[in-house]
VOBA-1610 file (N, C-alpha, C; in pm, whole numbers, padded with zeros to 5 digits, always signed):
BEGIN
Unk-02420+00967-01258Unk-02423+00826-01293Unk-02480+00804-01433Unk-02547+00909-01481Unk-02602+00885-01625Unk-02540+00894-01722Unk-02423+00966-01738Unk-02301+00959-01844Unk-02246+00847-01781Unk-02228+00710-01757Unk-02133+00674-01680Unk-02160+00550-01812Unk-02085+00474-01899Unk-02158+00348-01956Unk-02124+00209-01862Unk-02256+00178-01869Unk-02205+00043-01789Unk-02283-00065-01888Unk-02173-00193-01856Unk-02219-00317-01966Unk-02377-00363-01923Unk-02418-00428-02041Unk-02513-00488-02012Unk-02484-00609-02007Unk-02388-00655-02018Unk-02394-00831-01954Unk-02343-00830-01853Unk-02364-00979-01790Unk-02281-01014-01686Unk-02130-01002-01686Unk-02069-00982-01572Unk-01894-00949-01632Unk-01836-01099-01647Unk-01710-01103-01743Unk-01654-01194-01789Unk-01510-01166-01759Unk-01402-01225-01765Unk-01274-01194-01754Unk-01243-01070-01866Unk-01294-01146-02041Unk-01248-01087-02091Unk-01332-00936-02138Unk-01435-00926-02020Unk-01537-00794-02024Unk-01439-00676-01939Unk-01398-00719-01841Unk-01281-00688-01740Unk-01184-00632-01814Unk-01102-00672-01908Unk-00984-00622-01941Unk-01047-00547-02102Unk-01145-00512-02120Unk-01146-00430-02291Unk-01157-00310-02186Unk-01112-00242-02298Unk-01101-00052-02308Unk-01284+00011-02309Unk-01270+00075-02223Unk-01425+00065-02232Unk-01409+00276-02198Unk-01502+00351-02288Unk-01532+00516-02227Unk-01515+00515-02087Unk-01425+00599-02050Unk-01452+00639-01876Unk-01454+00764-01850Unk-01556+00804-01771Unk-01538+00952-01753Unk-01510+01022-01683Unk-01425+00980-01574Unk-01302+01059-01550Unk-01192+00951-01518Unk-01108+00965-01588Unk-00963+00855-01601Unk-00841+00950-01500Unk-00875+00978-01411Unk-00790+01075-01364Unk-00673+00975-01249Unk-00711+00886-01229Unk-00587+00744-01170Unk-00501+00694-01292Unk-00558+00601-01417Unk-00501+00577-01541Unk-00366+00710-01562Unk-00428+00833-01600Unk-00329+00953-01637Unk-00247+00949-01524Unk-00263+00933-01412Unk-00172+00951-01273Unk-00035+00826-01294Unk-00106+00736-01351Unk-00013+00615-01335Unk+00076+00607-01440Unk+00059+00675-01575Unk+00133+00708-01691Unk+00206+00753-01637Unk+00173+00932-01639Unk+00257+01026-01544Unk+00402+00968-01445Unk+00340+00875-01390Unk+00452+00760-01255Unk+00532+00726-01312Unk+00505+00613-01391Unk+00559+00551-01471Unk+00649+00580-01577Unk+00603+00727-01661Unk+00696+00803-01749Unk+00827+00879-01644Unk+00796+00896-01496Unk+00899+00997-01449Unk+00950+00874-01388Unk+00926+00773-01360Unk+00996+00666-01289Unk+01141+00682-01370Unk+01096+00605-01502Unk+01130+00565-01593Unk+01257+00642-01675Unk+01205+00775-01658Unk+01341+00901-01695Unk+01404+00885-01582Unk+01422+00872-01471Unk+01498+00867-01330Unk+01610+00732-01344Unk+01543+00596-01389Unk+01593+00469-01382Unk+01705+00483-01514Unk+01659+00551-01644Unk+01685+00604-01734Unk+01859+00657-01713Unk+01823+00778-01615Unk+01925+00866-01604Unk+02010+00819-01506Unk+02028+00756-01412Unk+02098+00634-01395Unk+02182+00556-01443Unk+02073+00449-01509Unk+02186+00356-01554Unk+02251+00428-01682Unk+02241+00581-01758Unk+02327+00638-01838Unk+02455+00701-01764Unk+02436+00703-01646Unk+02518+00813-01575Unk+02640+00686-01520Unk+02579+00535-01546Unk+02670+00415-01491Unk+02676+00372-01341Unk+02587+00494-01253Unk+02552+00429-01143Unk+02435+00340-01037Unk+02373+00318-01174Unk+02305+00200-01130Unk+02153+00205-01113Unk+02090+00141-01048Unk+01939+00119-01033Unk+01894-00011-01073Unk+01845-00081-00949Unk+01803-00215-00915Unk+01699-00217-01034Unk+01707-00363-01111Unk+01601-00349-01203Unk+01456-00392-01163Unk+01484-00465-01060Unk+01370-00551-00965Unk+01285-00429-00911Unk+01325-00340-00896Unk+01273-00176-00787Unk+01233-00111-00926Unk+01290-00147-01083Unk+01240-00068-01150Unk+01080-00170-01208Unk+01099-00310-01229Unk+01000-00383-01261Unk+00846-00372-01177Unk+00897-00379-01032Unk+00809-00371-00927Unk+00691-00236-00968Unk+00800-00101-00951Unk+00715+00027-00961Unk+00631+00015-01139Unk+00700-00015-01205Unk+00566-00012-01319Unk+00493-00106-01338Unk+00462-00241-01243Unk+00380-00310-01246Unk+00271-00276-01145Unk+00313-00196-01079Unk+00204-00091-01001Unk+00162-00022-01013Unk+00197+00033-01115Unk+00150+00156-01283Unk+00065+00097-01311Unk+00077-00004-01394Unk+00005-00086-01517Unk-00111-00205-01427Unk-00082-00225-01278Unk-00201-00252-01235Unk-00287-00114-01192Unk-00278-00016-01139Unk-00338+00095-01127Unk-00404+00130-01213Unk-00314+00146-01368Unk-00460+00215-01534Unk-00531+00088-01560Unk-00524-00069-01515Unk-00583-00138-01579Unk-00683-00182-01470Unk-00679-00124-01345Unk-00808-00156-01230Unk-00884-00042-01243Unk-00817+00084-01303Unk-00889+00198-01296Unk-00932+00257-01454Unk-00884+00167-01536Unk-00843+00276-01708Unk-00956+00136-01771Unk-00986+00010-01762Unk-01028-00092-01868Unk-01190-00067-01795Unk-01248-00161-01839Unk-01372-00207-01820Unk-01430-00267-01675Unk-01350-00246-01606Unk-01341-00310-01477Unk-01448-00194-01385Unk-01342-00062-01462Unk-01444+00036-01374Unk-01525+00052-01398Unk-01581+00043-01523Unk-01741+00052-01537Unk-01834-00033-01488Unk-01787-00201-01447Unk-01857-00249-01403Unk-01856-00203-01224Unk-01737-00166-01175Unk-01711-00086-01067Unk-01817+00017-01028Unk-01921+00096-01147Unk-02030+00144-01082Unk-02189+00071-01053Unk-02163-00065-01106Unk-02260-00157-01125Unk-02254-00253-00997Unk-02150-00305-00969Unk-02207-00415-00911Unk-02057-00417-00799Unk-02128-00428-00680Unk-02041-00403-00516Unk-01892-00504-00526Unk-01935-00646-00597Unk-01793-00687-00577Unk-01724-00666-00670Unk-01747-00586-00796Unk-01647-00532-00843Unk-01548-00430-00793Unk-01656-00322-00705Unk-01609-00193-00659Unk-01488-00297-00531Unk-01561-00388-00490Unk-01503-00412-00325Unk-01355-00470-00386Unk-01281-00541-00525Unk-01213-00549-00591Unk-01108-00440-00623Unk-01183-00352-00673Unk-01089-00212-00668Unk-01053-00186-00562Unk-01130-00197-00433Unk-01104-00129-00315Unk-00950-00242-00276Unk-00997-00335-00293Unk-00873-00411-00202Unk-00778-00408-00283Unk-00773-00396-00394Unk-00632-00325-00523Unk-00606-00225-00469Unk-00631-00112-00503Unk-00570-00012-00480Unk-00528+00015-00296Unk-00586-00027-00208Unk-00545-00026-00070Unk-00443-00112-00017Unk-00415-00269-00130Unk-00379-00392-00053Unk-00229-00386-00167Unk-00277-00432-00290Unk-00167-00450-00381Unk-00140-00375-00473Unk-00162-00229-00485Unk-00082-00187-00533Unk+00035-00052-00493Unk-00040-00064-00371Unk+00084-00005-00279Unk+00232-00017-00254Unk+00182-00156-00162Unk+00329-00251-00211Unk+00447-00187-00313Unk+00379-00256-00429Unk+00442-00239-00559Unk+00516-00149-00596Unk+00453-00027-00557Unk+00494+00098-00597Unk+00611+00146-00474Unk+00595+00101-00309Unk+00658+00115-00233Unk+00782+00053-00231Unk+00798-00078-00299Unk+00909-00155-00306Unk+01014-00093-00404Unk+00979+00009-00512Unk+01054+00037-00650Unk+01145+00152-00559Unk+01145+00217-00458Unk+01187+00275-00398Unk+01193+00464-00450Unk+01069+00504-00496Unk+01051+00606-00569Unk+01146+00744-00496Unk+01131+00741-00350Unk+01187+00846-00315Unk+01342+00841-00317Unk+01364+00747-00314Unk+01524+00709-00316Unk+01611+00739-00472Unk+01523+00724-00579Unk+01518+00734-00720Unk+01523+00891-00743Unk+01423+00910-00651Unk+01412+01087-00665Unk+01529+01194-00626Unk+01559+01142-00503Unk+01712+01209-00446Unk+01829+01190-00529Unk+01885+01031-00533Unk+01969+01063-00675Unk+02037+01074-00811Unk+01844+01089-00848Unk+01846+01059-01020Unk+01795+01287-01043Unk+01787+01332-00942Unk+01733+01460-01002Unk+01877+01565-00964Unk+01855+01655-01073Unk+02003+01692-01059Unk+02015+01806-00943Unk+02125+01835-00908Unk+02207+01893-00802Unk+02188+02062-00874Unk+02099+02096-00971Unk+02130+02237-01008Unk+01965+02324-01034Unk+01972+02413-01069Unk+01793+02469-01143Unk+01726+02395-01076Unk+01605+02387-01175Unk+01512+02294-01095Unk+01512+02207-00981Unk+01624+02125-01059Unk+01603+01989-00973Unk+01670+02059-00807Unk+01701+02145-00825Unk+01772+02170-00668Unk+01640+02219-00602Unk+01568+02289-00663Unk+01462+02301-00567Unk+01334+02214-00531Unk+01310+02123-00629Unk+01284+02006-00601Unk+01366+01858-00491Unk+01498+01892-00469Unk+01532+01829-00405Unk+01538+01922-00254Unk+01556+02037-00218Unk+01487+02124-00115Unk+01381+02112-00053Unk+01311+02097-00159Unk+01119+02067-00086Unk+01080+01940-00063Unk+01186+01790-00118Unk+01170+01673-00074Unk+01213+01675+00050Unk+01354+01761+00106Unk+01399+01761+00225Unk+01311+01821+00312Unk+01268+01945+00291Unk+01178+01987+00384Unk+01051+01890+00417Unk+01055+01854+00325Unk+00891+01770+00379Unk+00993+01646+00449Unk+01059+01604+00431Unk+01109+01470+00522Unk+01127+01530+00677Unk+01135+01674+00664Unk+01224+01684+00830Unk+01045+01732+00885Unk+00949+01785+00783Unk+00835+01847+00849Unk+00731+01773+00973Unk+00683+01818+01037Unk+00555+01742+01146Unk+00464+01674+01087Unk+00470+01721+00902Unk+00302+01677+00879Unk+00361+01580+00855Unk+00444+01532+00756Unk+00515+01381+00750Unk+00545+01297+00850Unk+00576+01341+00936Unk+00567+01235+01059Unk+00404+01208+01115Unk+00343+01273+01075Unk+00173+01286+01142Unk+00130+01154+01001Unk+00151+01226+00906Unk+00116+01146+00779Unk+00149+00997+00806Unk+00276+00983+00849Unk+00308+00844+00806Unk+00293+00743+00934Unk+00242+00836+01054Unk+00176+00742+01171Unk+00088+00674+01174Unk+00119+00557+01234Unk+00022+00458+01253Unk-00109+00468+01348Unk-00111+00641+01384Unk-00212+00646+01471Unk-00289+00717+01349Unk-00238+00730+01239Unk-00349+00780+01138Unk-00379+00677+01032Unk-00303+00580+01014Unk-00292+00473+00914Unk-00411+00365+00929Unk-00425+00359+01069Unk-00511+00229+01122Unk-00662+00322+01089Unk-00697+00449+01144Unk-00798+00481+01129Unk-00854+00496+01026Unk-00782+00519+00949Unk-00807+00548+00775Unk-00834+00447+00718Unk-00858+00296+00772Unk-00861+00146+00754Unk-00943+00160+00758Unk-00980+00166+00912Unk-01106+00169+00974Unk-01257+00258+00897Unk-01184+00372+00859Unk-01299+00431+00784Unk-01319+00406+00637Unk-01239+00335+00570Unk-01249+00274+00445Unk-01312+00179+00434Unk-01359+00075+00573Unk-01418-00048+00555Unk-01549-00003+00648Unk-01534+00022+00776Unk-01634+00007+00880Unk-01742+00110+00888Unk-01629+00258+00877Unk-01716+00365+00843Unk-01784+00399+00707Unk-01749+00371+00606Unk-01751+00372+00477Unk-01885+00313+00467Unk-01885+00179+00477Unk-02054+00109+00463Unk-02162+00105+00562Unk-02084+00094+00704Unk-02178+00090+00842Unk-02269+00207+00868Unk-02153+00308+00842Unk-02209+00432+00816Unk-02303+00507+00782Unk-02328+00450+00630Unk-02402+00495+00576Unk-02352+00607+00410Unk-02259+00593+00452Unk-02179+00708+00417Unk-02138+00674+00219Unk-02157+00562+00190Unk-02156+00519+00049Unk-02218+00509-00067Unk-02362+00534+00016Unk-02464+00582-00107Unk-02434+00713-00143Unk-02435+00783-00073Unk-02419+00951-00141Unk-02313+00969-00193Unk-02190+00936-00151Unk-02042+00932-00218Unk-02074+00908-00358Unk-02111+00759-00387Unk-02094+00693-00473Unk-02243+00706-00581Unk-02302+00799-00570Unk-02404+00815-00647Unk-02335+00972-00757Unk-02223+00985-00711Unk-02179+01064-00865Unk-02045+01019-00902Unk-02034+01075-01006Unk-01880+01020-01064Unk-01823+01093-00962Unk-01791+01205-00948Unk-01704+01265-00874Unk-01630+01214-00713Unk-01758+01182-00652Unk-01786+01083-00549Unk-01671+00951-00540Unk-01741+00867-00688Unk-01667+00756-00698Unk-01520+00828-00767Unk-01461+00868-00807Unk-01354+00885-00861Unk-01238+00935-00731Unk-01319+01012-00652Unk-01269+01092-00505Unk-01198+00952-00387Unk-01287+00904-00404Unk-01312+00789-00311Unk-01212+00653-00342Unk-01216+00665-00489Unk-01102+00562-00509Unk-00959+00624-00513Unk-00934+00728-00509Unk-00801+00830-00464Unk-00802+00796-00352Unk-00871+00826-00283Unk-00824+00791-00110Unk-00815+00698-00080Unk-00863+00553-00144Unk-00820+00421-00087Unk-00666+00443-00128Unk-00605+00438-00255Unk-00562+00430-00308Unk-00418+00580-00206Unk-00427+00671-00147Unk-00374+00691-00074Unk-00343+00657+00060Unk-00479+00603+00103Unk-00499+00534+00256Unk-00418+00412+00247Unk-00371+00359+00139Unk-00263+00229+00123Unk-00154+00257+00095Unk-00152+00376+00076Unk+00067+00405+00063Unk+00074+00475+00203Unk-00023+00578+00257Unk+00003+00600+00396Unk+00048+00478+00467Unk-00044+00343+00448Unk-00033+00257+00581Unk+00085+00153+00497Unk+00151+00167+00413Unk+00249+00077+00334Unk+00358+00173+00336Unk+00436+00251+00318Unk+00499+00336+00337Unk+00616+00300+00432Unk+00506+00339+00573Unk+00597+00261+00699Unk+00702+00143+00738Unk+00627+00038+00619Unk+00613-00097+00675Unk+00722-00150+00602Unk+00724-00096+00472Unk+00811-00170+00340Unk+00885-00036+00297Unk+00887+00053+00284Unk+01002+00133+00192Unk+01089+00164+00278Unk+01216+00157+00208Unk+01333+00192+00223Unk+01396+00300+00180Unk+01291+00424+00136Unk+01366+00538+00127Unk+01391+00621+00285Unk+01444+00684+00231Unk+01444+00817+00332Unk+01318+00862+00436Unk+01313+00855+00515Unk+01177+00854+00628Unk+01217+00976+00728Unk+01063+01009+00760Unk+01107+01123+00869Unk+01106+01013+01078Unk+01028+00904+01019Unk+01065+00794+01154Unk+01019+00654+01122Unk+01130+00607+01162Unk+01166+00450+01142Unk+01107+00391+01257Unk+00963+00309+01147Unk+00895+00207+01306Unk+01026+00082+01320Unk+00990+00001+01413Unk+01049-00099+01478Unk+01007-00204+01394Unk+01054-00330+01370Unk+01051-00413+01346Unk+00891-00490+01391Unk+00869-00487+01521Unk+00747-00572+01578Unk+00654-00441+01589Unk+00684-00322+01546Unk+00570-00225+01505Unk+00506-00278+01366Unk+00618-00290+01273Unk+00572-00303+01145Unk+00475-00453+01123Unk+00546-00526+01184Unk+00427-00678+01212Unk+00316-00641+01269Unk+00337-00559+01406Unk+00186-00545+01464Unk+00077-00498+01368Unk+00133-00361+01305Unk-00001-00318+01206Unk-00040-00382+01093Unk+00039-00493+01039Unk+00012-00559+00938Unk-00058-00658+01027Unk-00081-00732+01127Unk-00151-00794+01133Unk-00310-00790+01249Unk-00292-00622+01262Unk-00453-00590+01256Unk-00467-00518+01135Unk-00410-00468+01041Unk-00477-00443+00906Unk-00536-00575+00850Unk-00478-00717+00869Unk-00528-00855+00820Unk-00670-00861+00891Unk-00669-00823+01042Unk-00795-00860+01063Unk-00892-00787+01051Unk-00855-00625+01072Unk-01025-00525+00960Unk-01076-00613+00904Unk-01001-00627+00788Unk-01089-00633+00675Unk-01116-00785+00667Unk-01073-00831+00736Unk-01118-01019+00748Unk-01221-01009+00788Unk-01263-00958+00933Unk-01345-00962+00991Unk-01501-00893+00917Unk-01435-00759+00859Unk-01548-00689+00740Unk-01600-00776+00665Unk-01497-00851+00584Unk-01563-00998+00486Unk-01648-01039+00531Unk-01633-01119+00653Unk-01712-01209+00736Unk-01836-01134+00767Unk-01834-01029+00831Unk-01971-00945+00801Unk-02034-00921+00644Unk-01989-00909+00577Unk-02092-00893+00450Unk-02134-01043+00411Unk-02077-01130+00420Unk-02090-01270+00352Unk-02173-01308+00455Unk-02209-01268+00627Unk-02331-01294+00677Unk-02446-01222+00669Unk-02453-01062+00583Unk-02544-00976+00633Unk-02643-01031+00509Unk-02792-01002+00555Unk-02909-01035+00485Unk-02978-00951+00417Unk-02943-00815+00449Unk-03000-00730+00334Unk-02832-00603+00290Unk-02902-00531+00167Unk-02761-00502+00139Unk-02746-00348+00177Unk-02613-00338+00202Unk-02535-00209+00250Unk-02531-00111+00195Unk-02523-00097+00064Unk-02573+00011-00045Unk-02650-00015-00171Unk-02712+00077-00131Unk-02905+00061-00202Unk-02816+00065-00334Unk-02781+00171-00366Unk-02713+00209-00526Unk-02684+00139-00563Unk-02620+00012-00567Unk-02569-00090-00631Unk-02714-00227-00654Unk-02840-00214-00641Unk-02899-00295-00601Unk-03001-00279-00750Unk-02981-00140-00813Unk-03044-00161-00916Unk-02987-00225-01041Unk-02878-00139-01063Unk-02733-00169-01154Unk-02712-00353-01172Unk-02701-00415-01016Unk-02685-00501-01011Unk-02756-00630-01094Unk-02912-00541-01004Unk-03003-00670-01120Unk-03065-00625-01229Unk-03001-00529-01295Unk-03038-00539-01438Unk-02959-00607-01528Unk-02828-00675-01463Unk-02746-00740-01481Unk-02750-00912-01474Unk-02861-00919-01411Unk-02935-01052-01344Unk-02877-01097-01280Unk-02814-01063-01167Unk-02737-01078-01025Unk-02809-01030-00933Unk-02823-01146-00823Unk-02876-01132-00720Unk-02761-00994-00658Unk-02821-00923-00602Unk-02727-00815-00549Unk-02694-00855-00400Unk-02745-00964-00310Unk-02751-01012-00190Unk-02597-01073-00231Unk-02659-01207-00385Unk-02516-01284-00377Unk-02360-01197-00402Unk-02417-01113-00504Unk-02302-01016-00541Unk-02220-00924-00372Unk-02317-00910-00304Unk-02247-00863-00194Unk-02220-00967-00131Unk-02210-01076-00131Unk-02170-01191-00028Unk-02002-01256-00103Unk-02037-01206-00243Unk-01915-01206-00349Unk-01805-01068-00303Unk-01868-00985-00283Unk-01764-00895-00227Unk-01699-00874-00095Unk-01757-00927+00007Unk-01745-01024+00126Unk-01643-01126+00150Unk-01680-01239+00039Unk-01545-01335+00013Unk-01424-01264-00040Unk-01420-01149-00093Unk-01285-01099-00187Unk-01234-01038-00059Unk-01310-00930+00014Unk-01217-00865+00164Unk-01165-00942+00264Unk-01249-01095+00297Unk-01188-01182+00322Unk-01067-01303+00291Unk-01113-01338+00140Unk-00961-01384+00076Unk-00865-01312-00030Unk-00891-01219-00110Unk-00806-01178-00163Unk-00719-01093-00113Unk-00816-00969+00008Unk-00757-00874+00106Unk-00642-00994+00163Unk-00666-01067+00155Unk-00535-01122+00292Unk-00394-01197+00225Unk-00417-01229+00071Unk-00300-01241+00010Unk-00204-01145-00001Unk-00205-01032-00024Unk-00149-00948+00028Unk-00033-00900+00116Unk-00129-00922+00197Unk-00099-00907+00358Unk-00004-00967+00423Unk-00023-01130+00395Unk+00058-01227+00413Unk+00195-01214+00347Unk+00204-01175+00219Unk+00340-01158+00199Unk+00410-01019+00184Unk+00322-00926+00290Unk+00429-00811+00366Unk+00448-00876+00491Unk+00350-00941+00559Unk+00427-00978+00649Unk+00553-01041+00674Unk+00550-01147+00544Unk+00673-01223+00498Unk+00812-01147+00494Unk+00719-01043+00417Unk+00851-00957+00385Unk+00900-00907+00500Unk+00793-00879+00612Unk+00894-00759+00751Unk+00943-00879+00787Unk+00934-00994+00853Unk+01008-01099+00880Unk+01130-01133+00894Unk+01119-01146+00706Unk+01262-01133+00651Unk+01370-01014+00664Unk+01318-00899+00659Unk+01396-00791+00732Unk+01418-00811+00852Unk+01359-00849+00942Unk+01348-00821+01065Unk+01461-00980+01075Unk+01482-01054+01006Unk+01568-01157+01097Unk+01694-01125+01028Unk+01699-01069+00850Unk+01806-01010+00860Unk+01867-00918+00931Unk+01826-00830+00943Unk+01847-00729+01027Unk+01941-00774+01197Unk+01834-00793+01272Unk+01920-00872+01373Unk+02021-00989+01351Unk+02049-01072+01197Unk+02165-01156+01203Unk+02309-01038+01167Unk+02256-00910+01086Unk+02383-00847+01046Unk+02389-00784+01168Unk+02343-00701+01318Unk+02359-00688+01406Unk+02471-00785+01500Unk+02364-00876+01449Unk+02491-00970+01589Unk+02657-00995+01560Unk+02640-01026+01387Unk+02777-01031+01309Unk+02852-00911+01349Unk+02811-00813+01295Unk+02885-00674+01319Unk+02897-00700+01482Unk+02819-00694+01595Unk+02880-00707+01708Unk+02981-00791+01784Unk+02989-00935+01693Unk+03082-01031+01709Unk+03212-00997+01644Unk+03221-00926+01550Unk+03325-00847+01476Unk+03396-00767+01553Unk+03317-00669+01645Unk+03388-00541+01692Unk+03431-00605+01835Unk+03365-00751+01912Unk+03434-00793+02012Unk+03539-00849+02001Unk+03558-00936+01885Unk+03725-00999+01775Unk+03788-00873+01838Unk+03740-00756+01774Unk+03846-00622+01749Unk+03917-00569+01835Unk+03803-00535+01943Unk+03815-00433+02064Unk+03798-00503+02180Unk+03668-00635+02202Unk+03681-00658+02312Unk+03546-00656+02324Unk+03492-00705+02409Unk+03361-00667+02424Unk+03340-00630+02626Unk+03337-00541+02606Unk+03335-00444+02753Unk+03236-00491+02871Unk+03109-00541+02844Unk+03021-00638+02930Unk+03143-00758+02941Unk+03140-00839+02896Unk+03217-00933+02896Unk+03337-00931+02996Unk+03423-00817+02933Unk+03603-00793+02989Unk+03492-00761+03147Unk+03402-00656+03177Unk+03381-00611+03280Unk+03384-00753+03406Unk+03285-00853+03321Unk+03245-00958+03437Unk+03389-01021+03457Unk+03448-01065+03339Unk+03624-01100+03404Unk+03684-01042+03542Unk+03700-00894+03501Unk+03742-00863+03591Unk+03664-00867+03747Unk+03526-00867+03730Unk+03502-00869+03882Unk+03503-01037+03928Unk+03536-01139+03856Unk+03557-01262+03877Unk+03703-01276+03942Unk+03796-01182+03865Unk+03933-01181+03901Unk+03943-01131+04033Unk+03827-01038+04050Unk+03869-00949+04206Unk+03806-01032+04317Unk+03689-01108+04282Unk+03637-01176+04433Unk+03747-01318+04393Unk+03823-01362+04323Unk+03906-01453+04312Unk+04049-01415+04459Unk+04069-01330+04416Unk+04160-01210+04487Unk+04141-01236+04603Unk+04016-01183+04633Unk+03954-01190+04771Unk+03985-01288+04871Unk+03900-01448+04802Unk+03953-01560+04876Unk+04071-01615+04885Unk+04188-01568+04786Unk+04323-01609+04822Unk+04342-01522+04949
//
């Protein structure tokens, strides 16, 4: 924590967005990295004349460029100072910028923007293998998605478990990787449309979105009532800053409670909307093929109407 610079004022919007030393930028470089291979993929595409949604290309680098600028500006430095900054990052990288990156449809980009020869063939080999593998289906279950919630909010502070994490860089740098994975695990499922090793259901994908809404609602509501604070480490940082560190955690409290849930609300929106498209192109296509063929429930009850008709003549 002693190489780490942190401001001496109170934070400001525009304290938030300057370029500030960080010492380890290892999310920022990750999100370049994304963003540069996105970008050759979307690239090689629309040169090749077959296409790529620009909305799927806008989406994924605005999930770039929120990723280096929650993790690359000044944000993170105040991120080792004071809890509702960190609790800020936390609900970024777990809540919105998953999404983002899930909607651009990266794996779908990957299959067929990389070429069919050398390299890219064995890169497209080892995407297949991992789609057909156990750990991918283990990975992208919701019996691991919810818990990984659970220990990001409940276990994480209740625990105990956040002072020691977060008393080295390494700690904090570790820790914001795993939110930051623990939200494409549990987003993954819900919203992308690539290639999957298993397709939840429609009222699966609502169900977990709306106990992921209440974790962390309910977490809010606990910090914005608790009276002393959850991690000591933040309590010095805080008030040398001249912030009550009580109010500052009652500030990070209100953000898991309202910002966590903006979010939320419009994936839910979004499965919705799948989910009623979905069943209107179902019924069409099935009203189509009864035009065509007939529809066999249907012809069946005719005919046993025709036969007890039979009967009473």
């Amino acid at each position: 924590m002693t190489t780490v610079w942190i401001p001496d004022a109170p934070p400001t919007l525009g304290g938030f967005l300057t370029p500030a030393p960080l010492p380890a930028p290892v999310l920022p470089i990750l999100a370049g990295l994304l963003a540069v291979a996105y970008l050759a993929g979307a690239i090689r595409m629309w040169a090749r004349g077959r296409g790529w949604p620009v909305w799927r290309t806008i989406s994924f680098l605005l999930g770039c460029v929120a990723l280096a600028a929650v993790t690359g500006l000044a944000v993170e430095n105040y991120g080792y100072a004071l809890f509702s900054v960190f609790m800020f990052q936390q609900l970024t990288l777990m809540m919105a910028i998953p999404p983002l990156l899930v909607l651009g449809s990266p794996g779908t980009l990957l299959l067929r923007a990389t070429p069919h020869h050398g390299p890219g063939l064995l890169v497209l080999r080892a995407a297949s293998h991992g789609l057909r593998s156990r750990t991918a289906r283990w990975l992208l279950s919701p019996w691991l998605a919810v818990p990984l919630y659970l220990a990001a909010f409940y276990g994480l502070y209740l625990a105990n478990f956040a002072d020691p994490i977060l008393s080295t860089i390494t700690g904090h740098t570790l820790l914001e990787v795993g939110f930051l994975v623990a939200g494409m695990l549990f987003t993954i499922p819900i919203l992308s449309s690539d290639p999957l090793p298993v397709r939840m259901s429609h009222g699966g994908r609502a169900l977990d979105v709306f106990a992921e809404a209440a974790l962390h609602a309910f977490f809010g509501v606990f910090l914005m009532m608790a009276t002393t604070t959850l991690i000591d480490g933040f309590a010095g940082p805080t008030s040398a800053l001249g912030i009550d560190p009580i109010e500052d955690q009652g500030l990070a409290g209100g953000l898991a409670w309202s910002y966590g849930e903006a979010p939320t609300l419009l994936m839910l929106i979004y499965v919705m909307h799948r989910w009623f498209r979905d069943d209107t192109a179902q019924a069409v296509a099935a009203d189509r093929r009864a035009d065509v063929h007939g529809d066999p429930e249907l012809d069946a009850y005719n005919d046993y109407l025709a036969r007890l008709h039979q009967k009473d003549t």
